[in-house]
PDB file of the backbone (N, CA, C, O) and the ligand in Angstrom, with CONECT records:
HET     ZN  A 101       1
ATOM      1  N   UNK A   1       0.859  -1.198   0.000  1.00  0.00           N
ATOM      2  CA  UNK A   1       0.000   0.000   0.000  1.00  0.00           C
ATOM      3  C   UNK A   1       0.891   1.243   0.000  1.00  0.00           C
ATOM      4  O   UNK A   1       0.748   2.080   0.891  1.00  0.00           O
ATOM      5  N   UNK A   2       1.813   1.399  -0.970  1.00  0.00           N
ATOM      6  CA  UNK A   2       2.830   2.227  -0.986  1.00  0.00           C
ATOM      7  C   UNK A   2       1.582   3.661  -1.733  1.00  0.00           C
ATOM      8  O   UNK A   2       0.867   3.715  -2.733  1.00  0.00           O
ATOM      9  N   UNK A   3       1.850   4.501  -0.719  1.00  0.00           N
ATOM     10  CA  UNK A   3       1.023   6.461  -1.169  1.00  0.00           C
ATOM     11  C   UNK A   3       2.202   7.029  -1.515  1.00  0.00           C
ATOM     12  O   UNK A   3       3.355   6.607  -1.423  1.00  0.00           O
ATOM     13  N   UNK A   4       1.663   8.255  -2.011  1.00  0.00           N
ATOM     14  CA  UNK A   4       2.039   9.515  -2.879  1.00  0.00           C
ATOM     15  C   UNK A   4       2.093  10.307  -2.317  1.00  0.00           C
ATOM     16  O   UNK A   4       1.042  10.796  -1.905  1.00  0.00           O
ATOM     17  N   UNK A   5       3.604  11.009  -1.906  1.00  0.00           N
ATOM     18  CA  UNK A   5       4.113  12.141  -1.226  1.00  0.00           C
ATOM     19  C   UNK A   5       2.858  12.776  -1.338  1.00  0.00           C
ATOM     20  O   UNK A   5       2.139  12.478  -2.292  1.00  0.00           O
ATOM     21  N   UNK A   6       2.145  14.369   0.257  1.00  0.00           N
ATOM     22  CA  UNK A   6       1.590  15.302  -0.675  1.00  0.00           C
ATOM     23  C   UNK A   6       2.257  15.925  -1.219  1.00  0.00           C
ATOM     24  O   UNK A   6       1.933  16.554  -2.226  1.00  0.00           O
ATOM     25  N   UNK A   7       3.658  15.918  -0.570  1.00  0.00           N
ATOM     26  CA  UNK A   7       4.286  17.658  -0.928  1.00  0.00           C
ATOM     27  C   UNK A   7       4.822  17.321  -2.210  1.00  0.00           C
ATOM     28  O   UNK A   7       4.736  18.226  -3.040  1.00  0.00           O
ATOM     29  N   UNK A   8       5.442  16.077  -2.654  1.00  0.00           N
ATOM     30  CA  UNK A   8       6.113  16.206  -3.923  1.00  0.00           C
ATOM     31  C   UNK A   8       5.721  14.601  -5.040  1.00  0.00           C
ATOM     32  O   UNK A   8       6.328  13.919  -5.865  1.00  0.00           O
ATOM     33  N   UNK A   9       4.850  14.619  -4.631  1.00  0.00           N
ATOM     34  CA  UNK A   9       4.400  12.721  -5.111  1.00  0.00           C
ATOM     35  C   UNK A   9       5.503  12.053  -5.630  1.00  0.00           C
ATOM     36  O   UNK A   9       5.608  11.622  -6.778  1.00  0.00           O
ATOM     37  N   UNK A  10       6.360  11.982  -4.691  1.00  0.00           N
ATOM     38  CA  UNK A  10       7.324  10.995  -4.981  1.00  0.00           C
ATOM     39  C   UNK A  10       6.723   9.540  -4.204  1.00  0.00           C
ATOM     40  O   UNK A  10       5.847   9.633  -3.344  1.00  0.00           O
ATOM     41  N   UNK A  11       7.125   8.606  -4.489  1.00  0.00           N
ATOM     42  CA  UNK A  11       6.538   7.101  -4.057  1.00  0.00           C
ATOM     43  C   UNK A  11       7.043   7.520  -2.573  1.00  0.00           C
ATOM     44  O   UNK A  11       8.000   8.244  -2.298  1.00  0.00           O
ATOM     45  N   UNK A  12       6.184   6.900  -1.734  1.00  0.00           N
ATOM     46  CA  UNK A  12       6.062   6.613  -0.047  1.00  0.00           C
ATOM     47  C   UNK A  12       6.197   5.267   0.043  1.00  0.00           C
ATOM     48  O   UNK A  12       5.691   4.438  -0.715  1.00  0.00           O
ATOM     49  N   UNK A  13       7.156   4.987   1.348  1.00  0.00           N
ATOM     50  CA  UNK A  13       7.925   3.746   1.908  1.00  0.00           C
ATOM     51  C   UNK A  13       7.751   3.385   3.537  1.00  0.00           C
ATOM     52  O   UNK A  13       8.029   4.236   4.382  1.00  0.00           O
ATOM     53  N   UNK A  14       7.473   2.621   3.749  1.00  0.00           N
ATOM     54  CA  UNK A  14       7.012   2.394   5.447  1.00  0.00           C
ATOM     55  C   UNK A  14       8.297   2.707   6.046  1.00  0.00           C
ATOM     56  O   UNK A  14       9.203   2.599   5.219  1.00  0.00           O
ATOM     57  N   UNK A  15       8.712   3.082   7.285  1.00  0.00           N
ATOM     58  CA  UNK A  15       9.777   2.917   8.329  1.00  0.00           C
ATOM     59  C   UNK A  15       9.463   3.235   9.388  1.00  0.00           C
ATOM     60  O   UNK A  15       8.282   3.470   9.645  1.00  0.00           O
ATOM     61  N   UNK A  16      10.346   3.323  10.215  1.00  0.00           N
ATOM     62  CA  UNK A  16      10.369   3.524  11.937  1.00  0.00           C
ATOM     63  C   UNK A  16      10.645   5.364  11.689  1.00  0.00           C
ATOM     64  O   UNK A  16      11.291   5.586  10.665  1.00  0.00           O
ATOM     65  N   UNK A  17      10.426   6.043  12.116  1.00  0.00           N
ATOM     66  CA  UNK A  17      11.148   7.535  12.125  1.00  0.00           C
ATOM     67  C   UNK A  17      11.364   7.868  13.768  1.00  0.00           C
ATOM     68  O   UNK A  17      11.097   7.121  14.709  1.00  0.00           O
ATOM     69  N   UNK A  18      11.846   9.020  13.802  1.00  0.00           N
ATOM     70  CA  UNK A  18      12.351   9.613  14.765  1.00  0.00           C
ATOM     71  C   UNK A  18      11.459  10.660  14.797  1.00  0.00           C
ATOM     72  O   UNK A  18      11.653  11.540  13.959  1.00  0.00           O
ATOM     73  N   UNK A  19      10.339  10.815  15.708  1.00  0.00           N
ATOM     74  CA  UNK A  19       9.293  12.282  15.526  1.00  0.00           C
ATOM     75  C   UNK A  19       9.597  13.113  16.606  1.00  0.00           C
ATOM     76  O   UNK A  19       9.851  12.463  17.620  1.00  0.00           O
ATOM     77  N   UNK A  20       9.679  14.703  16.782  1.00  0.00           N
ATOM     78  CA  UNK A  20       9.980  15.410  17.112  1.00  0.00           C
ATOM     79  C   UNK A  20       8.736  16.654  17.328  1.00  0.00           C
ATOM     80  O   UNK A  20       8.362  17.278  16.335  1.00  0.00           O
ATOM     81  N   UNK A  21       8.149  16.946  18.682  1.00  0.00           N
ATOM     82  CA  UNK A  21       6.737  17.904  18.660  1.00  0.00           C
ATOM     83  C   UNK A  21       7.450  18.913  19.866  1.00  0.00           C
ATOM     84  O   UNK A  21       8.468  18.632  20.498  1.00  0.00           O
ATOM     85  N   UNK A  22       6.721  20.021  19.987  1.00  0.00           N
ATOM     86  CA  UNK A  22       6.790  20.324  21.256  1.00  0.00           C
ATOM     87  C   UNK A  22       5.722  20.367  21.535  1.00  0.00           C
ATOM     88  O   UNK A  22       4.914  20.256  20.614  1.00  0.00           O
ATOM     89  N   UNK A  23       5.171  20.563  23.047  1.00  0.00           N
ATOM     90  CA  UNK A  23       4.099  19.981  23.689  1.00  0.00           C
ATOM     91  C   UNK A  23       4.331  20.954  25.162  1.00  0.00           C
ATOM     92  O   UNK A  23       5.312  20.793  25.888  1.00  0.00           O
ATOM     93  N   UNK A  24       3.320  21.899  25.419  1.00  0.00           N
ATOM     94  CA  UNK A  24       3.899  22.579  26.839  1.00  0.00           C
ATOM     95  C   UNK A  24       4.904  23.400  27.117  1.00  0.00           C
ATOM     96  O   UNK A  24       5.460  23.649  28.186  1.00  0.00           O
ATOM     97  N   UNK A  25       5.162  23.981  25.521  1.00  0.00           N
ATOM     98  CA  UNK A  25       6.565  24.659  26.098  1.00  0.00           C
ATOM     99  C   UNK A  25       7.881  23.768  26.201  1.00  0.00           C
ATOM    100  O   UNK A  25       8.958  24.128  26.676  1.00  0.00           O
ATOM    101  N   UNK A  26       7.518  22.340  25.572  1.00  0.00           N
ATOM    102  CA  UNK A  26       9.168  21.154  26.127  1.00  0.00           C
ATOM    103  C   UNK A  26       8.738  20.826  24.732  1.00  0.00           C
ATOM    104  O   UNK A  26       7.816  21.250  24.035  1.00  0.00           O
ATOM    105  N   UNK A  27       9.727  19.905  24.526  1.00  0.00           N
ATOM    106  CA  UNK A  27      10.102  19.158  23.231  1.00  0.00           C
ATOM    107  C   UNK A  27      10.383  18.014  23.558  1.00  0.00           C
ATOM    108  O   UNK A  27      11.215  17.509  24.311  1.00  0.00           O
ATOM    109  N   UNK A  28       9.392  17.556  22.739  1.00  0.00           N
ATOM    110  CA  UNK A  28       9.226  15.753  23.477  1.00  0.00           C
ATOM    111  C   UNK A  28      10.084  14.980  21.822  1.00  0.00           C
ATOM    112  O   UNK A  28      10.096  15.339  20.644  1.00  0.00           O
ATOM    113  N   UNK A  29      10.646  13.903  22.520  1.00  0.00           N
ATOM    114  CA  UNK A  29      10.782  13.028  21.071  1.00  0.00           C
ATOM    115  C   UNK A  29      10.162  11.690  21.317  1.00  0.00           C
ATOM    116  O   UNK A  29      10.111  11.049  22.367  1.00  0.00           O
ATOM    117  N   UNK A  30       9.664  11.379  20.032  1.00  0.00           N
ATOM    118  CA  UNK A  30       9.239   9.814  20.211  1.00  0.00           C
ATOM    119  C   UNK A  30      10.549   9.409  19.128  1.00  0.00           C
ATOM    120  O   UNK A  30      11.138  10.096  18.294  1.00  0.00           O
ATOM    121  N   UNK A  31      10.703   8.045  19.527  1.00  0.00           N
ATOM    122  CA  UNK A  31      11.504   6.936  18.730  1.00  0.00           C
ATOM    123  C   UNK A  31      11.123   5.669  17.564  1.00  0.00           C
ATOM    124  O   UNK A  31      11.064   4.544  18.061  1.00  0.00           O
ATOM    125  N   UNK A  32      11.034   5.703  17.054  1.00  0.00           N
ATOM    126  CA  UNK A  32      10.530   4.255  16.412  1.00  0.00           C
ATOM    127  C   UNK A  32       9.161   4.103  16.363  1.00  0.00           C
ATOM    128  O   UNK A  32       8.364   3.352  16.924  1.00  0.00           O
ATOM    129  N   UNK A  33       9.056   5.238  15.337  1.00  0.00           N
ATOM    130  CA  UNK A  33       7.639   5.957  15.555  1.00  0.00           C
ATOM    131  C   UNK A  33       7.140   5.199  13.437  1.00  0.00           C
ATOM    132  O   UNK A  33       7.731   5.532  12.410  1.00  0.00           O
ATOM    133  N   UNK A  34       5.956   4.222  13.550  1.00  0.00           N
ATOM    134  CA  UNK A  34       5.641   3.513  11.751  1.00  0.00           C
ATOM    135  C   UNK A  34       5.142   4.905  11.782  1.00  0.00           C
ATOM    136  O   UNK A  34       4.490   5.625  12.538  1.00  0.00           O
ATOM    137  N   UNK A  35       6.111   5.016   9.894  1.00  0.00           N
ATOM    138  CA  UNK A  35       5.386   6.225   9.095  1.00  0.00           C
ATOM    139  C   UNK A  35       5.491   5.777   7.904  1.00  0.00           C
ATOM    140  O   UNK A  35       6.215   4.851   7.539  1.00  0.00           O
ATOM    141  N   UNK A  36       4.667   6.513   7.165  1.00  0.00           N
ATOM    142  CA  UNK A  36       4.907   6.298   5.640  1.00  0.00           C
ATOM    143  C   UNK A  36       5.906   7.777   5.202  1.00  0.00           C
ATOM    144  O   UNK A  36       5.341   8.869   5.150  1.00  0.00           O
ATOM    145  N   UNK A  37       7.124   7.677   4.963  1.00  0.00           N
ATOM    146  CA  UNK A  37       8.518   8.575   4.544  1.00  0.00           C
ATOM    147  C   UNK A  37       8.556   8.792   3.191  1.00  0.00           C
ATOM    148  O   UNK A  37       8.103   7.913   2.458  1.00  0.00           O
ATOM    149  N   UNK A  38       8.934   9.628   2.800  1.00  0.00           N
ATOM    150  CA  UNK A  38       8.745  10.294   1.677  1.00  0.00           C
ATOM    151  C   UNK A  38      10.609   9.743   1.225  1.00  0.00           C
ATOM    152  O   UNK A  38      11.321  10.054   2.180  1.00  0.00           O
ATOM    153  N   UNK A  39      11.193   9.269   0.432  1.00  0.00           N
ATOM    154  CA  UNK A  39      12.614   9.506   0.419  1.00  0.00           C
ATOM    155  C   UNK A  39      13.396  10.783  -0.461  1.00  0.00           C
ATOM    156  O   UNK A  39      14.586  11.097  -0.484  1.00  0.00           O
ATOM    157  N   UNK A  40      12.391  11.281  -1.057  1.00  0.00           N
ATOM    158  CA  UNK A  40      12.763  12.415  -1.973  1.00  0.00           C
ATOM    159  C   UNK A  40      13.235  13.856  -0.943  1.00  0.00           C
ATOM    160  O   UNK A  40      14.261  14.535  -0.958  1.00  0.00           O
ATOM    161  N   UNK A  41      11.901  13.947  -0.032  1.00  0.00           N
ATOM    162  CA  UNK A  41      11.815  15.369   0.367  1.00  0.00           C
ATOM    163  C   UNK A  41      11.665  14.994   1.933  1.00  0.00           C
ATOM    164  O   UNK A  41      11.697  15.884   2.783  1.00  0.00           O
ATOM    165  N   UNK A  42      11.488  13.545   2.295  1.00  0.00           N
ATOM    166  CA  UNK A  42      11.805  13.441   3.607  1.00  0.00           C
ATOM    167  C   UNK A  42       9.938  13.949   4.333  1.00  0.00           C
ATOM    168  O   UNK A  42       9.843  14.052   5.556  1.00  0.00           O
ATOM    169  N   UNK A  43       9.232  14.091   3.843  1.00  0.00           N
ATOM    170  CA  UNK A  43       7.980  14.169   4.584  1.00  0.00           C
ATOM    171  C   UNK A  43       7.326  13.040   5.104  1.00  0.00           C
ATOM    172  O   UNK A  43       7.079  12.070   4.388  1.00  0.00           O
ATOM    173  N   UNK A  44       6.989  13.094   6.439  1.00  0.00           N
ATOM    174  CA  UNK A  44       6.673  11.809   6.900  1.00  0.00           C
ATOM    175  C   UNK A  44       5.020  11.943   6.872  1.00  0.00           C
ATOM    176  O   UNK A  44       4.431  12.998   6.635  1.00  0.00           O
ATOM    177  N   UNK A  45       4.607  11.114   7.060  1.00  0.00           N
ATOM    178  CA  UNK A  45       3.059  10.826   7.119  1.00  0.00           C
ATOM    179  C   UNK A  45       2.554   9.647   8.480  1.00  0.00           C
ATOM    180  O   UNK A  45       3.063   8.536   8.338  1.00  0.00           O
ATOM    181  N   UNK A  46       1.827   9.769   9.465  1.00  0.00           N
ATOM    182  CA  UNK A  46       1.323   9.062  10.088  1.00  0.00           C
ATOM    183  C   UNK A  46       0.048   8.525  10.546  1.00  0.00           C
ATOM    184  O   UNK A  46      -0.652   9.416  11.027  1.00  0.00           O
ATOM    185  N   UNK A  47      -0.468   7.422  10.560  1.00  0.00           N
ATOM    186  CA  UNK A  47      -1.962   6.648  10.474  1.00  0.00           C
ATOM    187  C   UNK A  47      -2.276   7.608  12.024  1.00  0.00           C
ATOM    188  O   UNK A  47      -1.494   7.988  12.896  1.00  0.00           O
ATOM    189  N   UNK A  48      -3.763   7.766  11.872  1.00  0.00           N
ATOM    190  CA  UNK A  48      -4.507   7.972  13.363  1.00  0.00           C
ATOM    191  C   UNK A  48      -4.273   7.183  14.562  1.00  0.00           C
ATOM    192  O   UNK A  48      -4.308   7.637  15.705  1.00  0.00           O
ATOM    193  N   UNK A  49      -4.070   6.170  14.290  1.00  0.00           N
ATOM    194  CA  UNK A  49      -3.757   5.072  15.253  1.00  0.00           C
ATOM    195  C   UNK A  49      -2.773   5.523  15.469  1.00  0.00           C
ATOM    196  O   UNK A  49      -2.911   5.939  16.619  1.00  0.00           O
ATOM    197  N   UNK A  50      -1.333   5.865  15.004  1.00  0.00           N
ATOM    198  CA  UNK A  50      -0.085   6.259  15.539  1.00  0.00           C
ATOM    199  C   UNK A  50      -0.569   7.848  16.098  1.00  0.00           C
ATOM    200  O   UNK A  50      -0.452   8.052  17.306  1.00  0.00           O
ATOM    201  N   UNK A  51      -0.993   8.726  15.404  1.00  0.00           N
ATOM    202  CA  UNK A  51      -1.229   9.915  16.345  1.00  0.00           C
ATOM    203  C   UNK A  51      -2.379   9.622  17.693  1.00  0.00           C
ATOM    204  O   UNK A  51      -2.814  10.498  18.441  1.00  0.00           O
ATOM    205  N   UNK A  52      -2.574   8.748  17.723  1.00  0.00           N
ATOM    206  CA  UNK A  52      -3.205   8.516  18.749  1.00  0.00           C
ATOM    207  C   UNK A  52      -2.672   8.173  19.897  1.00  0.00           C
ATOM    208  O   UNK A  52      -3.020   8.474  21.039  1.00  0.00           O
ATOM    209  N   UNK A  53      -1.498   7.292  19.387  1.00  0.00           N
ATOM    210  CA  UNK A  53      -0.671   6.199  20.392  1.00  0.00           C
ATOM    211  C   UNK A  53       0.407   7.622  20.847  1.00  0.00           C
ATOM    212  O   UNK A  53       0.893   7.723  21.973  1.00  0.00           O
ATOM    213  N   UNK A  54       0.602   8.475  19.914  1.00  0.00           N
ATOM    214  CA  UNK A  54       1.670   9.876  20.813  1.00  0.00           C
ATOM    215  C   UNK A  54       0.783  10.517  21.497  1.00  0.00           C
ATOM    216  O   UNK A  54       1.141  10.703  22.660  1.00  0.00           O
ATOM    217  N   UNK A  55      -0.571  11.062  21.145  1.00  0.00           N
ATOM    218  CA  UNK A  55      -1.256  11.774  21.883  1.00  0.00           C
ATOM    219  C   UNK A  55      -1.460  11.299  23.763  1.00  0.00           C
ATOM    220  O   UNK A  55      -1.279  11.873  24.836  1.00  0.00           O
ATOM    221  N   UNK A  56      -1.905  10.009  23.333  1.00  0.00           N
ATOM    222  CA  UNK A  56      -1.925   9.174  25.054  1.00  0.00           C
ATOM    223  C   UNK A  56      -0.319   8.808  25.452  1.00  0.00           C
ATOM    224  O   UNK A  56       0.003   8.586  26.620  1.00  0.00           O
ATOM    225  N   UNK A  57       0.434   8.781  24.578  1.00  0.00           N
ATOM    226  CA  UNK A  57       1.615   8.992  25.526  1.00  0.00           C
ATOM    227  C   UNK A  57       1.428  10.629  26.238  1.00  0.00           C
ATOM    228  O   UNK A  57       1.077  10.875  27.392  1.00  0.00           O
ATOM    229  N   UNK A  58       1.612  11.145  25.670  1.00  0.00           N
ATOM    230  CA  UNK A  58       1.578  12.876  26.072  1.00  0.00           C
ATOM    231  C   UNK A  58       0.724  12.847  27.000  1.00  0.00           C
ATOM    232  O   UNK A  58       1.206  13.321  28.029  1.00  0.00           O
ATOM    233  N   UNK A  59      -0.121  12.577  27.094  1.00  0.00           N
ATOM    234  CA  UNK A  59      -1.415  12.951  28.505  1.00  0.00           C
ATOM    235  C   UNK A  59      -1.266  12.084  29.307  1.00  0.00           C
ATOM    236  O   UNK A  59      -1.705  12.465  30.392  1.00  0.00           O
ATOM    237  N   UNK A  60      -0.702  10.679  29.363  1.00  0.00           N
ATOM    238  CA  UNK A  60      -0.345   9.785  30.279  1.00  0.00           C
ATOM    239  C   UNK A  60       0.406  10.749  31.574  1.00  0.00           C
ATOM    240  O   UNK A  60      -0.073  10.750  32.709  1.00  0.00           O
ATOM    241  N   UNK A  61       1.717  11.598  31.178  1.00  0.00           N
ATOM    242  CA  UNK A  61       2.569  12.112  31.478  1.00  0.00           C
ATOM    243  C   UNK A  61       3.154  10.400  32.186  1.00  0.00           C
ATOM    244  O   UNK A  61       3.229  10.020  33.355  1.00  0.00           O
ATOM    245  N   UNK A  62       3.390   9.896  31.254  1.00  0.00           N
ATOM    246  CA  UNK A  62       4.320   8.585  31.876  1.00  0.00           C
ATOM    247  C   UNK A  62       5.727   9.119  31.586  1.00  0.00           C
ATOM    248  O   UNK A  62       6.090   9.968  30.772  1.00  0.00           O
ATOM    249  N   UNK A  63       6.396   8.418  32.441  1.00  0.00           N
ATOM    250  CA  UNK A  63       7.898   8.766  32.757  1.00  0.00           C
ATOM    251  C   UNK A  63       8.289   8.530  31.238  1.00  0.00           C
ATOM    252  O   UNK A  63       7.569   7.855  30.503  1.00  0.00           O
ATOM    253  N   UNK A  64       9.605   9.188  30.755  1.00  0.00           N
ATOM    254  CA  UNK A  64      10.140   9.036  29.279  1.00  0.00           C
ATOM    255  C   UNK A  64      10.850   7.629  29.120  1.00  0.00           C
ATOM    256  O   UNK A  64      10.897   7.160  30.257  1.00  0.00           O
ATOM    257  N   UNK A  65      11.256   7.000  28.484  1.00  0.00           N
ATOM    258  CA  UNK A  65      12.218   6.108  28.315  1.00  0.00           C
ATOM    259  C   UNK A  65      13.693   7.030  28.286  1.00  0.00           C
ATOM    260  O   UNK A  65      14.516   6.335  28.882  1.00  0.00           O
ATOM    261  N   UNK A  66      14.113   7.855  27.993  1.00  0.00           N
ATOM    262  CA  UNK A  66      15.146   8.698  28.333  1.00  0.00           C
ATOM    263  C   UNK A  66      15.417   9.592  27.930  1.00  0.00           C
ATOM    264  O   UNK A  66      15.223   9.531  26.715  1.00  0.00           O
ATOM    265  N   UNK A  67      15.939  10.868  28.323  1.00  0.00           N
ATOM    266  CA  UNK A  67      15.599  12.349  28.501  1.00  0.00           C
ATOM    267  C   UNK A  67      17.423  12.347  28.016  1.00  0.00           C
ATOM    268  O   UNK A  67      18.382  11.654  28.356  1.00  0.00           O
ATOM    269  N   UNK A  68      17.195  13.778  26.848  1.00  0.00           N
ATOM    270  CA  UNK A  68      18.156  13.898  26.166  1.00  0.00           C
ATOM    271  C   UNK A  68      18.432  15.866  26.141  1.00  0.00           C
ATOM    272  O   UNK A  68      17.439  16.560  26.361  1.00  0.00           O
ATOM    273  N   UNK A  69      19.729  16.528  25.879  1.00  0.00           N
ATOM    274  CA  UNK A  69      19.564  17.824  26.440  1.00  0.00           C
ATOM    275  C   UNK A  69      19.252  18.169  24.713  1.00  0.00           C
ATOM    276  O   UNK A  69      19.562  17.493  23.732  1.00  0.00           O
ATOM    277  N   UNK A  70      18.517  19.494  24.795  1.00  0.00           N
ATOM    278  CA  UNK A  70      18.576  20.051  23.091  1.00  0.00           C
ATOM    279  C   UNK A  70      18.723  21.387  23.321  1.00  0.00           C
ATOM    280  O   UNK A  70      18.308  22.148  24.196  1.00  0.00           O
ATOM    281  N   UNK A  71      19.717  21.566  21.901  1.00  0.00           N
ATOM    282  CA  UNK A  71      19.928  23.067  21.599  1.00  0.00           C
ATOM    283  C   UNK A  71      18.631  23.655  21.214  1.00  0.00           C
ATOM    284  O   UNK A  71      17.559  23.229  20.783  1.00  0.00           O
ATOM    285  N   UNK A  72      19.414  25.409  21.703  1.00  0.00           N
ATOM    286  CA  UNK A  72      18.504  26.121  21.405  1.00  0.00           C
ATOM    287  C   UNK A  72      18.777  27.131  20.615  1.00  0.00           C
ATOM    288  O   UNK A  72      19.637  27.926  20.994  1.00  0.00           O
ATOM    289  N   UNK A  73      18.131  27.331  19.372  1.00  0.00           N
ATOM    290  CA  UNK A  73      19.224  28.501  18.608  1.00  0.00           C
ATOM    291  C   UNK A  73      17.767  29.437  18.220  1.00  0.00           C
ATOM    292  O   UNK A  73      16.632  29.155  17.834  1.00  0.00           O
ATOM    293  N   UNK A  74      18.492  30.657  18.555  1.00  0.00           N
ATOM    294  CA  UNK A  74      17.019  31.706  18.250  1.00  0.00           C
ATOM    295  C   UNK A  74      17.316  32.677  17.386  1.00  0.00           C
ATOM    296  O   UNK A  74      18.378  33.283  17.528  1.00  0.00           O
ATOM    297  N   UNK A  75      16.571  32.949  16.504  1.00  0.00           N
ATOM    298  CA  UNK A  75      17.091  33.655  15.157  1.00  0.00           C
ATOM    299  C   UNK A  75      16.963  35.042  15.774  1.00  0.00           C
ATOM    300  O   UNK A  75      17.990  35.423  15.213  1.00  0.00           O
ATOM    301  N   UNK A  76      16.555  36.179  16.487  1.00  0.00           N
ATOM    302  CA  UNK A  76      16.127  36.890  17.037  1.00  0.00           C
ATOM    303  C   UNK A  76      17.584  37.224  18.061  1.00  0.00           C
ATOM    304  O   UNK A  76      17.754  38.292  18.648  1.00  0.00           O
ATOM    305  N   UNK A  77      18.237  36.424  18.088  1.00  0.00           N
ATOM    306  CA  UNK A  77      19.440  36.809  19.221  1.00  0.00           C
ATOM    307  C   UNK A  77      20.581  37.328  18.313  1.00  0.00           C
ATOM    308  O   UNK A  77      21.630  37.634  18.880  1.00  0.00           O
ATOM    309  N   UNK A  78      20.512  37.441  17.189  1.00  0.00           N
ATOM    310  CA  UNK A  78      21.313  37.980  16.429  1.00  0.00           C
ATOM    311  C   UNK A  78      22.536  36.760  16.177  1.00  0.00           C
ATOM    312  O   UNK A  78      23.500  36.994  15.447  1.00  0.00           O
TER     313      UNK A  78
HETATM  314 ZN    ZN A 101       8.044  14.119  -0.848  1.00  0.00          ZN2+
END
């Protein structure tokens, strides 16, 4: 059931990705997150069922599997 980029209809490929939201003011990452990946332009796509499964992580507030530090670069600081 391989789909069609929206952004550039290049053929779509299943994988694990690395998703990245902020949520509260923090920046949460999930890991090994099924998407359908774009390999051209890199746009990921995810089923309801997977935004579902991050959403109840997020409101769980269950402990992380492990907490990592991230930069912060602000275009505004010159
Ligand atoms: Zn694309």
């Amino acid at each position: 059931m391989s789909r069609e980029c929206p952004v550039c209809h290049h053929a779509m490929h299943a994988a694990l990705v690395r998703h990245v939201q902020t949520w509260q003011e923090t920046v949460v990452m999930f890991e090994h997150v099924p998407a359908e990946v774009c390999a051209q332009c890199g746009e990921h796509l995810f089923t309801g069922e997977v935004v579902d499964r991050l959403n109840n992580l997020l409101w769980s507030l269950a402990p992380p599997t492990r907490t990592v530090a991230v930069a912060v670069y602000d275009l505004a600081a010159g």
